[in-house]
N, C-alpha and C positions, 0 to 999 in steps of 0.2 A: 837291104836298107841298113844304114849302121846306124848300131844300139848306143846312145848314150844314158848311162843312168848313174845316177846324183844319188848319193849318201848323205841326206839331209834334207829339211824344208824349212830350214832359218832363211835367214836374208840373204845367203850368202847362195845356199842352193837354188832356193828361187830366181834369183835373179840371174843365173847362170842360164836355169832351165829358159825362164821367159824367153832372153836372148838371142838362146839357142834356137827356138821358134822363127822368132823375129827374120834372121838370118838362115833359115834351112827349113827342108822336110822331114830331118832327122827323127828316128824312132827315138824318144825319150821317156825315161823312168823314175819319178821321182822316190826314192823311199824313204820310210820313218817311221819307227818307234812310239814316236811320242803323240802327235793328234794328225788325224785324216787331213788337215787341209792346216796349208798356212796360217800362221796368225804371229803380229807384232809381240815378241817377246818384251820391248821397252812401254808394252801397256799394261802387263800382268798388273802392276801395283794399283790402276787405276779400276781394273775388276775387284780387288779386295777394298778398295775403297770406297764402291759404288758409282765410281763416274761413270761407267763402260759396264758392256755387258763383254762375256767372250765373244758372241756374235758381232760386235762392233769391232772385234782387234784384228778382222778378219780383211786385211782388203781388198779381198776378191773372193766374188761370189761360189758358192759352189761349184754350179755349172760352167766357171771360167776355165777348169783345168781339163773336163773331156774336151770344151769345145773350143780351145788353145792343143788337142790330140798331148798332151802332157798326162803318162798315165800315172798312177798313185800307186804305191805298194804301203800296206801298212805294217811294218816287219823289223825284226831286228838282226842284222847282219853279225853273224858271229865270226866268222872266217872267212879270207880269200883267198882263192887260185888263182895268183898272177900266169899261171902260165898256161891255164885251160880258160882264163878271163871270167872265173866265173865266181858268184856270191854266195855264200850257205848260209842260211836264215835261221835260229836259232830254233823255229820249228820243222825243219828239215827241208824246208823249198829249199830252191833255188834258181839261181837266173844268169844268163849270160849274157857280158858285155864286150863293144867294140872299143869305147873310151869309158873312161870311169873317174868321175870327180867325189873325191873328199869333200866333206862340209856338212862333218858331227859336229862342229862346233865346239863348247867348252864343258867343263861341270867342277861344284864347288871343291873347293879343297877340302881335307881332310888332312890333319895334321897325327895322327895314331892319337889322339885324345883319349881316356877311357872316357868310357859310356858313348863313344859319339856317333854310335849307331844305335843308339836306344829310340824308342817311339816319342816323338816331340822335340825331336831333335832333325833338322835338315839345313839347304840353304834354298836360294830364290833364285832360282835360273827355268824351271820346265815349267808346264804346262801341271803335271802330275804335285810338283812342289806348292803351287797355288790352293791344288785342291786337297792337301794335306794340311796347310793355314789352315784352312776354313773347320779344318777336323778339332784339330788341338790351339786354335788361338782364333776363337771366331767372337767371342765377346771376352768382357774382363768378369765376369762368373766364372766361366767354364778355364779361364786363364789369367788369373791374377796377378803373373807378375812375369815377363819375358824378357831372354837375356841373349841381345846382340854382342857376336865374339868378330871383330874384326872392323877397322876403320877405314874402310873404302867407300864407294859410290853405291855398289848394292846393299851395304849393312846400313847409311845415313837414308835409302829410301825404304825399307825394311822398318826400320826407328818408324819412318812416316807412316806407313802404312800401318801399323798398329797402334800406335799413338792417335790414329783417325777413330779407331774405335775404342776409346779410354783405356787402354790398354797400359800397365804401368812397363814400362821399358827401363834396362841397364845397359848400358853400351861399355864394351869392354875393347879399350883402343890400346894398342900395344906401344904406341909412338908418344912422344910426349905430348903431343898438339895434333888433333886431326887431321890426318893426311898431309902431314909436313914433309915427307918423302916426296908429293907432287910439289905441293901448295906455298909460297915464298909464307914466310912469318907473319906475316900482318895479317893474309888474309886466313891461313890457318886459325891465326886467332879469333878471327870475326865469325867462323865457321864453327867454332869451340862454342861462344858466346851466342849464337843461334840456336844451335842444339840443345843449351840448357836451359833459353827461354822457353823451349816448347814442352818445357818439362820431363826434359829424357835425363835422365842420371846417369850423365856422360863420370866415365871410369878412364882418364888419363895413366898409360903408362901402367897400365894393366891388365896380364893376357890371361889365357883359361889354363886350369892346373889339371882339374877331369870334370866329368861330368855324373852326378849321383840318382843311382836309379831307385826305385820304389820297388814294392814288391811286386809288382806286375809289369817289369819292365818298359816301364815309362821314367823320362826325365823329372825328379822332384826336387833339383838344386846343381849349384855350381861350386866351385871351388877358385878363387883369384890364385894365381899360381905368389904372387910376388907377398900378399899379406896371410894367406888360407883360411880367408873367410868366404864363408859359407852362404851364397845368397838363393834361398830360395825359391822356385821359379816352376813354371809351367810346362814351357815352351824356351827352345835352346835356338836359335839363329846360326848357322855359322855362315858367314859373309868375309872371312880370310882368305878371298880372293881367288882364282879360275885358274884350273890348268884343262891343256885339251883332253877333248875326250876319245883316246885314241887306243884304249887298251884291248880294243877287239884286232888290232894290227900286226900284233906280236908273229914272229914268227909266218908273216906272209911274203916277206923278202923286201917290205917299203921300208927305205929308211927313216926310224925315228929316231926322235931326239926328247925335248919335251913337247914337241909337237911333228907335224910330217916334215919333212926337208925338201923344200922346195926350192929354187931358183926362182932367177929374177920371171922367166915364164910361167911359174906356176908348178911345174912340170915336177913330177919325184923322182927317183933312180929309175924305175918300171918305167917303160914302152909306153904310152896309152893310158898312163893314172899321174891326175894331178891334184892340188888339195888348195882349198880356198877358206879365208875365213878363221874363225877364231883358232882352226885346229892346226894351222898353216903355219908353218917357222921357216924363214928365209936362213938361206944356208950363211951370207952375209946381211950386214943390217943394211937396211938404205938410209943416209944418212944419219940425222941423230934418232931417228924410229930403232924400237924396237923388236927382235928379231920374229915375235909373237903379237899380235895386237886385235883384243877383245873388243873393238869397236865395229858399231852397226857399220857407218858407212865407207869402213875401207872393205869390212865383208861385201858389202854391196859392189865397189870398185872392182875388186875381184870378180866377183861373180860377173860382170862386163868385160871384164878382160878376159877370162877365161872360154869366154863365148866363142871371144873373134877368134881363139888361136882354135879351137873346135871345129870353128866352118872354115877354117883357110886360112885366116890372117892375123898370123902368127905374130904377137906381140908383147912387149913387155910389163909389168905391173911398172906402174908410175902416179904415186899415190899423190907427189903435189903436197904443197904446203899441210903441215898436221894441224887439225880442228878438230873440238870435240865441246859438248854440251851437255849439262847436267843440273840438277838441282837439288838445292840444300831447304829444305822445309820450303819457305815463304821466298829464298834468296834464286835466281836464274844464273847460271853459269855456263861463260864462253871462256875458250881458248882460241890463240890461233897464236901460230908459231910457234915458236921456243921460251917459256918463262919457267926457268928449273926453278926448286924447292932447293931444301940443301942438299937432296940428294942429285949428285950428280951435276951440279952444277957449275960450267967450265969457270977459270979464272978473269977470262975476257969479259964474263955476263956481266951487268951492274942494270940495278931495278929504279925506277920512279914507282913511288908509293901513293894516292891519294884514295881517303876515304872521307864519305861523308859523315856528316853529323848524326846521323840517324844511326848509327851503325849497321847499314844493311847491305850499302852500295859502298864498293871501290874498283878502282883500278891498278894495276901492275904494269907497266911496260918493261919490258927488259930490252936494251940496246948494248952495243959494243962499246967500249968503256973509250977505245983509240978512237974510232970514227965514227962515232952516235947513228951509226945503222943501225936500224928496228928491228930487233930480233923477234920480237913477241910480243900479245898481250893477253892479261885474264884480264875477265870485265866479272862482276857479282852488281846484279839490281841494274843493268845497264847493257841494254840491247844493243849488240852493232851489227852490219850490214856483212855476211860472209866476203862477198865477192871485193868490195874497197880495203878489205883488212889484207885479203891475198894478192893484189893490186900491189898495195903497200908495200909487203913480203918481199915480193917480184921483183918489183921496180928498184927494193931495197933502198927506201928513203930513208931520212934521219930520221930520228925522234924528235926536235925540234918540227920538221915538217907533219907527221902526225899529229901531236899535239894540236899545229895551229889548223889540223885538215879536219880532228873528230867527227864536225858538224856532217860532213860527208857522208863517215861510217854512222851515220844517226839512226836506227832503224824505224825511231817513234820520235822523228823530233819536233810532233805536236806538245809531247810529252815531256822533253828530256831534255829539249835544249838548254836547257839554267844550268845544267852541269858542266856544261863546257866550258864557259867563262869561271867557276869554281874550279877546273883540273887546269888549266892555262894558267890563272894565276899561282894554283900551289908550285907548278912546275918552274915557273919564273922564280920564285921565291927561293925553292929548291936549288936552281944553280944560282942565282943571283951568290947563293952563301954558299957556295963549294966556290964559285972562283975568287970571293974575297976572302 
Protein backbone atom coordinates (compact mmCIF):
# COMPACT_ATOMS: atom_id res chain seq x y z
CA UNK A 1 0.00 0.00 0.00
CA UNK A 2 1.71 3.46 -0.77
CA UNK A 3 2.88 5.56 2.11
CA UNK A 4 1.89 9.08 2.10
CA UNK A 5 3.15 11.23 5.06
CA UNK A 6 2.74 15.00 5.48
CA UNK A 7 5.32 17.14 7.22
CA UNK A 8 2.85 19.30 9.00
CA UNK A 9 -0.67 19.52 10.69
CA UNK A 10 -1.59 23.29 9.82
CA UNK A 11 -4.23 23.86 7.44
CA UNK A 12 -2.33 23.24 4.73
CA UNK A 13 -1.34 19.38 5.91
CA UNK A 14 -4.57 18.62 7.02
CA UNK A 15 -6.35 19.30 4.44
CA UNK A 16 -4.17 17.60 2.05
CA UNK A 17 -4.38 14.54 4.51
CA UNK A 18 -8.48 14.65 4.81
CA UNK A 19 -8.49 14.71 0.92
CA UNK A 20 -6.29 12.15 0.52
CA UNK A 21 -8.88 9.87 2.52
CA UNK A 22 -11.67 11.21 0.75
CA UNK A 23 -10.13 10.05 -2.54
CA UNK A 24 -8.06 6.64 -1.71
CA UNK A 25 -7.07 3.97 0.85
CA UNK A 26 -3.76 5.34 1.03
CA UNK A 27 -1.45 4.58 4.00
CA UNK A 28 -1.13 8.21 5.56
CA UNK A 29 1.08 9.86 8.18
CA UNK A 30 0.69 12.90 9.50
CA UNK A 31 3.76 14.44 11.50
CA UNK A 32 4.38 17.26 14.00
CA UNK A 33 6.35 18.85 16.31
CA UNK A 34 4.32 20.99 17.66
CA UNK A 35 0.72 19.65 19.44
CA UNK A 36 -0.87 15.98 18.96
CA UNK A 37 -3.83 17.05 16.90
CA UNK A 38 -4.83 19.74 14.85
CA UNK A 39 -5.91 23.05 15.99
CA UNK A 40 -6.80 26.59 14.26
CA UNK A 41 -3.68 28.51 14.43
CA UNK A 42 -5.95 31.96 13.51
CA UNK A 43 -7.59 31.35 17.09
CA UNK A 44 -4.46 31.29 19.39
CA UNK A 45 -5.21 35.23 20.11
CA UNK A 46 -8.68 34.31 21.20
CA UNK A 47 -7.35 31.58 23.86
CA UNK A 48 -5.15 34.52 25.47
CA UNK A 49 -8.11 36.43 25.50
CA UNK A 50 -10.37 34.16 27.02
CA UNK A 51 -13.01 33.77 24.24
CA UNK A 52 -11.80 29.94 23.35
CA UNK A 53 -10.48 27.54 25.20
CA UNK A 54 -7.60 25.23 23.16
CA UNK A 55 -9.98 22.56 23.14
CA UNK A 56 -12.42 24.76 21.12
CA UNK A 57 -9.68 25.62 18.23
CA UNK A 58 -9.79 22.03 17.62
CA UNK A 59 -12.10 21.22 14.78
CA UNK A 60 -12.04 17.70 14.97
CA UNK A 61 -12.43 15.46 17.65
CA UNK A 62 -9.78 13.26 18.67
CA UNK A 63 -10.99 10.25 17.65
CA UNK A 64 -11.55 11.66 14.01
CA UNK A 65 -7.91 10.91 12.92
CA UNK A 66 -7.73 7.03 14.00
CA UNK A 67 -11.13 6.65 12.58
CA UNK A 68 -10.51 8.71 9.27
CA UNK A 69 -7.11 5.61 9.58
CA UNK A 70 -4.91 9.17 9.26
CA UNK A 71 -1.99 8.01 11.71
CA UNK A 72 -0.25 10.88 13.98
CA UNK A 73 3.54 10.89 14.62
CA UNK A 74 4.62 13.44 17.15
CA UNK A 75 8.17 14.20 16.01
CA UNK A 76 10.63 16.42 14.69
CA UNK A 77 12.02 15.67 11.16
CA UNK A 78 15.67 16.70 11.16
CA UNK A 79 16.93 15.34 7.79
CA UNK A 80 15.90 13.53 4.53
CA UNK A 81 16.93 10.74 2.27
CA UNK A 82 15.41 11.63 -0.93
CA UNK A 83 16.98 8.70 -2.38
CA UNK A 84 16.30 5.74 0.22
CA UNK A 85 12.57 8.10 0.63
CA UNK A 86 13.14 8.03 4.13
CA UNK A 87 12.73 10.79 7.30
CA UNK A 88 15.26 10.86 10.53
CA UNK A 89 13.57 12.25 13.42
CA UNK A 90 15.57 14.21 15.59
CA UNK A 91 15.29 11.34 18.22
CA UNK A 92 16.53 8.82 15.98
CA UNK A 93 13.26 7.17 14.52
CA UNK A 94 12.55 7.05 11.38
CA UNK A 95 10.15 6.39 8.69
CA UNK A 96 9.70 5.57 5.24
CA UNK A 97 7.83 7.12 2.49
CA UNK A 98 6.19 6.65 -1.15
CA UNK A 99 5.09 10.36 -1.63
CA UNK A 100 6.11 13.12 0.76
CA UNK A 101 4.37 16.41 1.15
CA UNK A 102 5.97 19.67 2.66
CA UNK A 103 3.80 21.75 4.85
CA UNK A 104 6.13 23.20 8.01
CA UNK A 105 4.71 26.13 7.27
CA UNK A 106 6.27 29.53 8.54
CA UNK A 107 8.13 31.03 11.61
CA UNK A 108 8.85 34.48 12.91
CA UNK A 109 11.57 36.50 11.50
CA UNK A 110 14.49 37.42 13.29
CA UNK A 111 16.46 40.03 12.02
CA UNK A 112 20.29 39.35 14.22
CA UNK A 113 18.84 41.85 16.69
CA UNK A 114 20.95 41.64 19.95
CA UNK A 115 19.26 40.20 22.79
CA UNK A 116 16.58 38.77 20.49
CA UNK A 117 16.97 35.43 21.88
CA UNK A 118 16.70 36.44 25.43
CA UNK A 119 13.62 35.00 27.80
CA UNK A 120 10.56 37.40 27.01
CA UNK A 121 11.21 37.83 24.01
CA UNK A 122 9.40 35.66 20.77
CA UNK A 123 6.71 36.09 18.22
CA UNK A 124 3.05 34.61 17.76
CA UNK A 125 2.80 31.93 15.39
CA UNK A 126 2.85 28.05 17.43
CA UNK A 127 1.07 26.59 19.83
CA UNK A 128 4.41 26.68 22.24
CA UNK A 129 4.52 30.77 21.64
CA UNK A 130 0.98 31.01 23.26
CA UNK A 131 2.01 29.15 26.10
CA UNK A 132 5.18 31.24 26.64
CA UNK A 133 2.48 34.70 26.62
CA UNK A 134 1.07 33.34 29.38
CA UNK A 135 4.52 32.85 31.26
CA UNK A 136 6.02 36.41 30.85
CA UNK A 137 2.94 38.58 29.86
CA UNK A 138 -0.07 37.00 31.67
CA UNK A 139 -1.31 40.16 33.51
CA UNK A 140 0.18 43.91 33.73
CA UNK A 141 1.88 43.00 37.54
CA UNK A 142 3.89 40.37 36.30
CA UNK A 143 4.44 42.67 32.95
CA UNK A 144 4.13 46.21 33.03
CA UNK A 145 5.00 47.32 29.87
CA UNK A 146 5.25 45.32 26.43
CA UNK A 147 6.88 46.21 23.12
CA UNK A 148 5.55 45.28 19.72
CA UNK A 149 8.52 45.37 16.89
CA UNK A 150 6.99 45.12 13.50
CA UNK A 151 3.71 46.66 11.72
CA UNK A 152 1.76 43.75 10.16
CA UNK A 153 -1.38 41.86 10.73
CA UNK A 154 0.20 39.61 13.58
CA UNK A 155 1.91 42.48 15.61
CA UNK A 156 -1.84 44.82 15.39
CA UNK A 157 -3.54 41.54 16.84
CA UNK A 158 -0.63 40.81 19.23
CA UNK A 159 -1.25 44.85 20.41
CA UNK A 160 -4.99 43.28 20.97
CA UNK A 161 -4.33 40.52 22.69
CA UNK A 162 -2.52 42.15 25.40
CA UNK A 163 -4.10 45.23 25.55
CA UNK A 164 -7.36 42.88 26.55
CA UNK A 165 -5.48 42.26 29.64
CA UNK A 166 -4.42 45.92 30.67
CA UNK A 167 -1.40 45.32 29.48
CA UNK A 168 0.50 48.86 28.64
CA UNK A 169 1.89 48.17 24.82
CA UNK A 170 4.57 50.17 22.43
CA UNK A 171 4.30 49.36 18.87
CA UNK A 172 7.29 49.97 17.16
CA UNK A 173 6.38 50.41 13.08
CA UNK A 174 9.18 50.86 10.90
CA UNK A 175 6.85 52.56 7.98
CA UNK A 176 5.71 55.85 8.33
CA UNK A 177 1.81 55.02 8.55
CA UNK A 178 0.71 51.39 9.45
CA UNK A 179 1.04 49.08 6.77
CA UNK A 180 1.19 51.58 4.09
CA UNK A 181 3.37 48.96 2.06
CA UNK A 182 -0.23 47.03 1.78
CA UNK A 183 -2.81 49.60 2.69
CA UNK A 184 -3.63 52.84 0.08
CA UNK A 185 -3.16 56.34 2.45
CA UNK A 186 -6.44 57.01 3.77
CA UNK A 187 -6.98 53.88 5.06
CA UNK A 188 -3.63 53.42 6.60
CA UNK A 189 -4.49 56.34 8.33
CA UNK A 190 -7.67 55.34 9.77
CA UNK A 191 -5.76 52.16 11.04
CA UNK A 192 -3.01 54.65 12.65
CA UNK A 193 -6.07 56.45 14.31
CA UNK A 194 -7.65 53.13 15.71
CA UNK A 195 -4.70 51.88 17.20
CA UNK A 196 -4.03 54.91 19.35
CA UNK A 197 -7.60 55.06 20.49
CA UNK A 198 -7.15 51.79 22.00
CA UNK A 199 -4.56 53.12 23.75
CA UNK A 200 -1.45 51.54 22.27
CA UNK A 201 1.49 53.89 21.88
CA UNK A 202 1.75 53.55 18.33
CA UNK A 203 5.75 54.45 17.34
CA UNK A 204 5.54 55.60 13.69
CA UNK A 205 8.68 55.34 11.72
CA UNK A 206 10.59 53.54 14.40
CA UNK A 207 12.49 50.15 14.27
CA UNK A 208 14.38 48.28 17.10
CA UNK A 209 18.17 49.05 17.61
CA UNK A 210 18.80 45.86 20.34
CA UNK A 211 17.24 44.52 22.91
CA UNK A 212 18.58 44.84 26.79
CA UNK A 213 18.87 42.07 29.14
CA UNK A 214 18.78 41.84 33.04
CA UNK A 215 20.98 39.87 35.06
CA UNK A 216 19.24 36.71 34.59
CA UNK A 217 18.81 36.73 31.20
CA UNK A 218 15.45 38.06 30.69
CA UNK A 219 14.42 41.01 28.38
CA UNK A 220 14.21 44.40 30.79
CA UNK A 221 14.13 47.13 27.83
CA UNK A 222 14.50 48.17 24.31
CA UNK A 223 16.53 50.52 22.44
CA UNK A 224 14.59 52.70 19.24
CA UNK A 225 17.26 52.38 16.66
CA UNK A 226 16.41 56.01 14.99
CA UNK A 227 16.24 58.40 18.45
CA UNK A 228 18.23 55.46 21.25
CA UNK A 229 15.83 55.74 23.57
CA UNK A 230 15.47 53.44 25.88
CA UNK A 231 11.93 51.92 26.78
CA UNK A 232 11.57 49.83 29.41
CA UNK A 233 9.57 46.75 29.16
CA UNK A 234 8.82 43.17 30.03
CA UNK A 235 7.98 41.38 27.26
CA UNK A 236 9.49 41.98 23.63
CA UNK A 237 7.02 40.89 20.56
CA UNK A 238 8.63 40.37 17.45
CA UNK A 239 5.92 40.33 14.63
CA UNK A 240 8.53 41.60 11.70
CA UNK A 241 6.84 39.30 9.71
CA UNK A 242 7.35 35.17 8.50
CA UNK A 243 9.72 33.29 6.50
CA UNK A 244 9.39 29.55 5.95
CA UNK A 245 10.42 27.23 8.00
CA UNK A 246 12.46 25.19 6.00
CA UNK A 247 15.99 24.89 7.57
CA UNK A 248 15.81 21.13 8.39
CA UNK A 249 16.02 20.95 4.16
CA UNK A 250 19.42 21.91 3.78
CA UNK A 251 21.51 19.74 1.96
CA UNK A 252 18.69 17.00 1.13
CA UNK A 253 18.93 17.82 -2.57
CA UNK A 254 15.17 19.78 -2.50
CA UNK A 255 15.49 22.92 -3.94
CA UNK A 256 15.35 25.87 -1.91
CA UNK A 257 15.11 29.28 -2.19
CA UNK A 258 13.25 31.33 0.54
CA UNK A 259 11.05 28.83 0.57
CA UNK A 260 10.70 25.13 -1.36
CA UNK A 261 10.44 25.53 -5.29
CA UNK A 262 7.80 24.44 -6.48
CA UNK A 263 5.81 24.54 -9.69
CA UNK A 264 2.58 25.27 -10.97
CA UNK A 265 1.78 21.36 -9.66
CA UNK A 266 3.04 21.67 -6.39
CA UNK A 267 5.70 19.27 -7.31
CA UNK A 268 9.91 20.15 -6.15
CA UNK A 269 12.87 18.96 -8.28
CA UNK A 270 12.61 15.28 -6.26
CA UNK A 271 10.39 12.30 -7.73
CA UNK A 272 7.59 12.04 -5.22
CA UNK A 273 8.06 15.22 -2.71
CA UNK A 274 5.99 18.28 -3.10
CA UNK A 275 5.51 21.34 -0.65
CA UNK A 276 2.22 23.15 0.04
CA UNK A 277 1.50 26.14 2.14
CA UNK A 278 3.24 28.84 3.76
CA UNK A 279 6.64 26.94 3.09
CA UNK A 280 5.88 26.75 -0.71
CA UNK A 281 7.41 29.39 -3.22
CA UNK A 282 6.31 29.01 -6.82
CA UNK A 283 9.34 28.98 -9.05
CA UNK A 284 7.19 31.72 -11.19
CA UNK A 285 4.59 34.18 -9.69
CA UNK A 286 0.86 33.51 -10.77
CA UNK A 287 -0.21 36.71 -11.64
CA UNK A 288 0.15 39.69 -9.45
CA UNK A 289 0.45 36.99 -6.29
CA UNK A 290 3.25 36.56 -4.58
CA UNK A 291 5.81 34.01 -5.07
CA UNK A 292 5.33 32.95 -1.21
CA UNK A 293 1.90 33.57 0.39
CA UNK A 294 1.27 33.16 4.37
CA UNK A 295 -2.46 32.76 3.97
CA UNK A 296 -4.90 30.27 5.67
CA UNK A 297 -6.97 29.69 2.63
CA UNK A 298 -4.73 29.30 -0.31
CA UNK A 299 -2.73 26.86 2.27
CA UNK A 300 -6.13 25.21 2.36
CA UNK A 301 -6.50 25.36 -1.80
CA UNK A 302 -3.25 23.72 -1.86
CA UNK A 303 -3.80 21.17 0.28
CA UNK A 304 -6.93 20.18 -2.31
CA UNK A 305 -4.98 20.36 -5.01
CA UNK A 306 -2.29 18.39 -3.91
CA UNK A 307 -4.65 15.58 -3.06
CA UNK A 308 -5.94 15.05 -6.58
CA UNK A 309 -2.61 15.00 -8.23
CA UNK A 310 -1.69 12.16 -5.15
CA UNK A 311 -4.73 9.91 -6.07
CA UNK A 312 -4.38 10.20 -9.95
CA UNK A 313 -5.51 13.50 -11.05
CA UNK A 314 -2.93 15.38 -11.77
CA UNK A 315 -3.61 19.14 -11.51
CA UNK A 316 -2.60 22.51 -11.30
CA UNK A 317 -2.76 25.14 -8.47
CA UNK A 318 -5.17 27.76 -9.50
CA UNK A 319 -5.76 30.08 -6.62
CA UNK A 320 -8.55 32.46 -8.45
CA UNK A 321 -9.15 35.91 -7.58
CA UNK A 322 -6.82 37.07 -4.29
CA UNK A 323 -8.95 37.45 -0.87
CA UNK A 324 -7.91 37.90 2.41
CA UNK A 325 -9.44 39.06 5.89
CA UNK A 326 -8.38 40.47 9.05
CA UNK A 327 -8.93 42.72 11.91
CA UNK A 328 -7.76 45.81 13.30
CA UNK A 329 -9.01 46.19 17.08
CA UNK A 330 -13.08 46.95 16.85
CA UNK A 331 -12.43 47.61 12.69
CA UNK A 332 -13.35 44.09 10.26
CA UNK A 333 -11.12 43.87 7.18
CA UNK A 334 -11.91 42.47 3.44
CA UNK A 335 -9.99 42.52 0.47
CA UNK A 336 -10.53 41.19 -2.81
CA UNK A 337 -8.64 41.79 -5.88
CA UNK A 338 -5.97 44.14 -6.37
CA UNK A 339 -5.90 47.65 -4.32
CA UNK A 340 -2.04 48.26 -4.06
CA UNK A 341 -0.64 50.71 -1.29
CA UNK A 342 2.27 52.67 -2.64
CA UNK A 343 4.10 49.78 -2.65
CA UNK A 344 4.09 48.36 -5.84
CA UNK A 345 1.47 49.85 -7.23
CA UNK A 346 1.03 49.75 -11.25
CA UNK A 347 0.63 53.34 -13.04
CA UNK A 348 -2.79 52.06 -14.59
CA UNK A 349 -4.37 51.66 -10.74
CA UNK A 350 -6.31 54.86 -9.65
CA UNK A 351 -8.45 54.53 -6.15
CA UNK A 352 -12.19 55.87 -5.22
CA UNK A 353 -11.83 56.70 -1.49
CA UNK A 354 -14.88 57.02 0.79
CA UNK A 355 -14.93 57.10 4.49
CA UNK A 356 -17.49 57.54 7.03
CA UNK A 357 -17.96 59.95 9.52
CA UNK A 358 -17.43 57.83 12.34
CA UNK A 359 -14.06 57.22 11.33
CA UNK A 360 -14.11 53.44 11.45
CA UNK A 361 -15.75 52.44 8.09
CA UNK A 362 -14.34 53.05 4.50
CA UNK A 363 -13.96 51.85 1.27
CA UNK A 364 -11.11 51.77 -1.54
CA UNK A 365 -11.98 50.71 -5.03
CA UNK A 366 -9.26 50.62 -7.39
CA UNK A 367 -10.21 50.41 -11.27
CA UNK A 368 -8.23 51.08 -14.48
CA UNK A 369 -7.79 54.63 -14.95
CA UNK A 370 -8.37 53.83 -19.41
CA UNK A 371 -11.44 51.67 -19.00
CA UNK A 372 -12.99 51.84 -15.28
CA UNK A 373 -12.69 47.97 -14.98
CA UNK A 374 -12.61 46.99 -11.20
CA UNK A 375 -9.66 45.95 -10.10
CA UNK A 376 -10.25 45.67 -6.45
CA UNK A 377 -11.69 46.50 -3.25
CA UNK A 378 -10.89 47.03 0.81
CA UNK A 379 -13.93 47.43 2.77
CA UNK A 380 -13.05 48.39 6.87
CA UNK A 381 -16.54 48.16 9.20
CA UNK A 382 -18.25 46.90 6.03
CA UNK A 383 -19.17 43.26 5.32
CA UNK A 384 -19.50 42.13 1.60
CA UNK A 385 -20.41 38.98 0.12
CA UNK A 386 -17.06 36.88 -1.15
CA UNK A 387 -18.66 35.18 -3.99
CA UNK A 388 -20.64 38.79 -5.91
CA UNK A 389 -17.05 40.55 -5.35
CA UNK A 390 -15.37 37.61 -7.42
CA UNK A 391 -18.44 37.55 -9.82
CA UNK A 392 -17.41 41.12 -10.37
CA UNK A 393 -13.58 40.49 -10.75
CA UNK A 394 -14.58 37.70 -13.42
CA UNK A 395 -17.03 39.30 -15.32
CA UNK A 396 -14.62 42.50 -15.05
CA UNK A 397 -17.30 45.07 -14.66
CA UNK A 398 -16.72 48.81 -14.31
CA UNK A 399 -16.61 50.54 -11.34
CA UNK A 400 -19.49 52.58 -12.17
CA UNK A 401 -21.36 49.21 -12.38
CA UNK A 402 -20.16 48.11 -8.83
CA UNK A 403 -20.85 51.20 -7.22
CA UNK A 404 -24.47 51.10 -8.49
CA UNK A 405 -24.58 47.03 -7.71
CA UNK A 406 -23.08 47.16 -3.70
CA UNK A 407 -26.44 46.46 -2.32
CA UNK A 408 -25.79 43.03 -3.90
CA UNK A 409 -22.34 42.49 -2.31
CA UNK A 410 -24.46 43.46 0.95
CA UNK A 411 -23.63 40.80 3.56
CA UNK A 412 -25.82 42.35 6.53
CA UNK A 413 -28.01 44.53 4.51
CA UNK A 414 -30.58 44.56 7.39
CA UNK A 415 -27.68 46.57 8.73
CA UNK A 416 -25.72 48.43 6.27
CA UNK A 417 -27.86 49.46 3.72
CA UNK A 418 -27.62 53.58 4.47
CA UNK A 419 -24.11 53.17 3.33
CA UNK A 420 -24.81 52.77 -0.04
CA UNK A 421 -26.63 55.72 -0.98
CA UNK A 422 -23.69 57.56 1.19
CA UNK A 423 -20.67 55.73 -1.10
CA UNK A 424 -22.98 56.26 -4.55
CA UNK A 425 -23.25 59.80 -3.84
CA UNK A 426 -19.56 60.50 -2.77
CA UNK A 427 -18.54 58.56 -6.02
CA UNK A 428 -20.83 60.76 -8.16
CA UNK A 429 -19.31 63.82 -6.58
CA UNK A 430 -16.04 62.40 -7.01
CA UNK A 431 -16.13 62.29 -10.84
CA UNK A 432 -18.82 64.63 -11.28
CA UNK A 433 -15.29 67.11 -10.36
CA UNK A 434 -12.57 65.10 -12.22
CA UNK A 435 -14.61 65.69 -15.43
CA UNK A 436 -15.37 69.44 -14.93
Amino acid sequence: MEHVVIIGNGISGVTAARHIRKLSDKKITLVSAESDFFFSRTALMYIYMGHMSFENTKPYEDWFWKKNRINLKKGFVNQINTSSKTLHFSDGDTITYDKLIIATGSKPNKFGWPGQDLNGVQGLYSKQDLENLEVYAPDNKTCKRAVIVGGGLIGVELAEMLHSRDIPVTFLVRESSFWNGVLPKGESAMINREIQRNGIDLRLSSSLKEILSDDKGKVKAIVIKETNEEIPCDFVGLTAGVTPNISFLKNSGIQINKGVLVNRYLETNMTDVYAIGDCAEQRDPIGNRKTIEAVWYTGRMMGETIAQTICGNRIPYKPGHWFNSAKFFDIEYQTYGWVHGKKGKPDYEQHFHWIHKDDNKCITIAYHKDTQIFLGINTFGVRLRHDICDKWLTEKRTTDYVVQHLKQANFDPEFYTHYESDIQKAYQNTFQTIES
